[in-house]
C-alpha positions in Angstrom: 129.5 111.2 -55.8 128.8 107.7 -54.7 131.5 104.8 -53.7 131.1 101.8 -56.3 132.8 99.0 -55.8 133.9 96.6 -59.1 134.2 93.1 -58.7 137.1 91.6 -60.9 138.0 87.8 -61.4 139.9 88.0 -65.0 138.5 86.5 -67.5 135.4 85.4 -65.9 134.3 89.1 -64.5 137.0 90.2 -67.0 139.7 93.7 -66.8 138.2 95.0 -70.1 134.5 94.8 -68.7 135.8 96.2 -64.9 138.0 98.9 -66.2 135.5 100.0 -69.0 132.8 100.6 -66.4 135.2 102.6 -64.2 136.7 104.5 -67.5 132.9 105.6 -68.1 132.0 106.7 -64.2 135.5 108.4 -63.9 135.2 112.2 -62.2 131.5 111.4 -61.7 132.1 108.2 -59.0 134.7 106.7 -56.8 135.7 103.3 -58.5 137.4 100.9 -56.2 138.3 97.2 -57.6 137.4 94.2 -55.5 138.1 90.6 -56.3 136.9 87.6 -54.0 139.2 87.4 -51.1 137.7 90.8 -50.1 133.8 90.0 -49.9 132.4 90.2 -46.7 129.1 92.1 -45.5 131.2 94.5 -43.7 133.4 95.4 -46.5 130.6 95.5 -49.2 128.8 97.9 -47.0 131.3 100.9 -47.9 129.7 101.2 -50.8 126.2 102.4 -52.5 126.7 100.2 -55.3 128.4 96.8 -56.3 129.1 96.1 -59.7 129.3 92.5 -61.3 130.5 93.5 -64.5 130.7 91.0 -67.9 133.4 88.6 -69.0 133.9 85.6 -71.2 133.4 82.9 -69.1 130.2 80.7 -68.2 127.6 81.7 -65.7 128.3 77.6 -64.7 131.5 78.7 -63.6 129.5 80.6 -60.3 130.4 78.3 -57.8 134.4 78.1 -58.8 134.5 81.4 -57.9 132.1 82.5 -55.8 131.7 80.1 -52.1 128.1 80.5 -51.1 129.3 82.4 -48.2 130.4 84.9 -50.2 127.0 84.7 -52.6 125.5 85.3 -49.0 126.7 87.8 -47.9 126.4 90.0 -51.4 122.6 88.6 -50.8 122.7 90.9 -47.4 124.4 93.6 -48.7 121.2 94.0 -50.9 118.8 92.9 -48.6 120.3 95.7 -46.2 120.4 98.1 -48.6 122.7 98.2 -50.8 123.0 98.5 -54.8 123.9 96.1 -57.5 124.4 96.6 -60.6 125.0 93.3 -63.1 126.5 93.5 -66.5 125.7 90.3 -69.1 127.9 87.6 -66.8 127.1 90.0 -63.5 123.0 90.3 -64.6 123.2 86.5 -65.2 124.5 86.4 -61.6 121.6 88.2 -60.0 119.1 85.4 -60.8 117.9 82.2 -58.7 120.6 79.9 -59.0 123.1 82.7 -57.9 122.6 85.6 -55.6 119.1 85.5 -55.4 118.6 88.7 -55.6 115.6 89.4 -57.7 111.5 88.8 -56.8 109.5 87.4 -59.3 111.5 87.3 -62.9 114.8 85.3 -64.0 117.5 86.1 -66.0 118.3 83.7 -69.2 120.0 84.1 -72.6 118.8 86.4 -75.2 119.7 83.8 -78.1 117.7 81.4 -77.3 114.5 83.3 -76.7 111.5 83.4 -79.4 112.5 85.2 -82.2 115.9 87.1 -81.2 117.5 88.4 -83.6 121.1 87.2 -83.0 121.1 83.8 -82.1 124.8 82.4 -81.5 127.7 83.1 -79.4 130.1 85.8 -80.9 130.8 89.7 -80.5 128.7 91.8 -82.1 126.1 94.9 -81.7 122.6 94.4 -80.8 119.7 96.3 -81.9 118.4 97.7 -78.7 115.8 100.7 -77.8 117.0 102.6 -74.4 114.4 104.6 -73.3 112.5 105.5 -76.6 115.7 105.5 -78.4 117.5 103.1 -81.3 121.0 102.4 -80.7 123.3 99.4 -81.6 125.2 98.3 -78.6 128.2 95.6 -77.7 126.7 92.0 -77.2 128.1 89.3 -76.2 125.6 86.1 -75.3 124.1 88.6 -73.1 121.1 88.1 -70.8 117.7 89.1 -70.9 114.7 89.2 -68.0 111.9 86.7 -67.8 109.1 87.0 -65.6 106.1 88.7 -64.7 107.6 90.5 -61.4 107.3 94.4 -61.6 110.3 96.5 -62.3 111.1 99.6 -64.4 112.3 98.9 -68.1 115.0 101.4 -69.6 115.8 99.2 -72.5 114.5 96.6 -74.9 116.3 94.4 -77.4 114.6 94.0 -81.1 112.2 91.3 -80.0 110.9 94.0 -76.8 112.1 91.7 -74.1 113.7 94.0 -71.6 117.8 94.6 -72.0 118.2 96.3 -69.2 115.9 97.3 -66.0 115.8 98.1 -62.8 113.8 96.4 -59.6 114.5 98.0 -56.8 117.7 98.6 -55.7 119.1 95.6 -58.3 120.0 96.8 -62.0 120.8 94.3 -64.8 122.3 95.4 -68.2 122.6 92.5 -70.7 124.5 94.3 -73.4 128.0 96.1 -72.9 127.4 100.1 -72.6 130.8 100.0 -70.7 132.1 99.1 -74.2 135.4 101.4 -75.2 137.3 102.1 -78.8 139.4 98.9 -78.7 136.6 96.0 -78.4 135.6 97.5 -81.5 138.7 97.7 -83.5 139.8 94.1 -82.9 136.7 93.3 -85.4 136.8 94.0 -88.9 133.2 94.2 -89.4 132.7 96.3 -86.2 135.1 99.9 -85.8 131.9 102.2 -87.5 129.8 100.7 -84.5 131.9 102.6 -82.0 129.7 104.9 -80.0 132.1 107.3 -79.5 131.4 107.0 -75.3 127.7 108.2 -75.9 127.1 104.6 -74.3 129.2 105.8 -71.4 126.8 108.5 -70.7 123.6 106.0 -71.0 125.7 103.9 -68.2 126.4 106.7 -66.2 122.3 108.0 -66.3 121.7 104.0 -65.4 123.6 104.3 -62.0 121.9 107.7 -61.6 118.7 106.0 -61.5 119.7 103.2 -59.4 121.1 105.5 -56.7 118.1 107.3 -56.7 115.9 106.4 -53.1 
């Protein structure tokens, strides 16, 4: 069981996005919520993995709510050894104009790449392939990985950009596997999308892999 540590800034790293990805790792994880105030190097170190979940707001927003201090010393905290994991606004996060945290690729937005197949702003499911299989998963302007820098692929959206890899100790999800019942039900087009939590498991085997040495 591994401490993970979920940053929360309502609505910009929002409750829905934090507390889904604790709902999913719950009995399997220690969840603690962590919010701005509390970054340091020191106090990012009890954990193996920092999460930087979604939320509605723009990645602009970065430095209203994160003082490069802060984006420093989550910088370190990888750079020493530590785990992040990103989720749409978090993966957007990991990129060059923000933590810094990846080598050789970028993150940007999925609909406005060559031929994606949703290509405004609104909550839906996007086609995706994880790991050889189809599934339909909450989207919301999420992000997708540009670059020719190495890193392990686990899933692809409908165009075969990658959705969600892993480089290193960094992993960056652009759709919303944390997802629960409700997102879904506020739509009317959306409640027979539910997953049902099978996307919680896909989210929990993710982590798995990023703990791995």
């Amino acid at each position: 069981m591994a401490n993970i540590g979920i940053y929360k800034h309502h609505p910009f790293c929002s409750e829905d996005s934090a507390s889904g990805v604790s709902n999913a790792m719950d009995h399997f994880h220690a969840c603690k919520y962590f919010d701005e105030s509390d970054i340091t190097l020191s106090f990012l170190k009890q954990f193996e993995i920092i999460v930087f979940p979604g939320g509605i707001g723009d990645s602009s927003e970065f430095a209203n709510l994160i003082h490069w201090r802060k984006a420093l010393a989550v910088n370190q905290y990888v750079e020493e050894g530590g785990r992040y994991l990103g989720i749409c606004m978090g993966a957007y996060w990991a990129g060059s104009h923000y933590f810094d945290i990846l080598r050789g690729v970028d993150v940007t937005q999925y609909i406005k790449r060559p031929n994606a197949d949703i290509n405004r702003s609104y909550d839906t499911v996007a086609e995706i392939e994880w790991l050889g299989h189809k599934e339909e998963m909450f989207f919301y302007d999420g992000s997708v990985i540009v670059g020719d820098g190495y890193y392990d692929t686990i899933a692809k959206y409908k165009n075969d950009e990658p959705m969600a890899i892993i480089q290193d100790r960094v992993g960056l999800i652009g759709c919303h596997p944390e997802s629960d019942k409700y997102w879904y039900d506020s739509w009317n087009y959306m409640p027979n999308k539910w997953h049902e939590h099978r996307h919680w498991k896909l989210l929990r085997d993710f982590v798995d892999k990023l703990l791995v040495p």
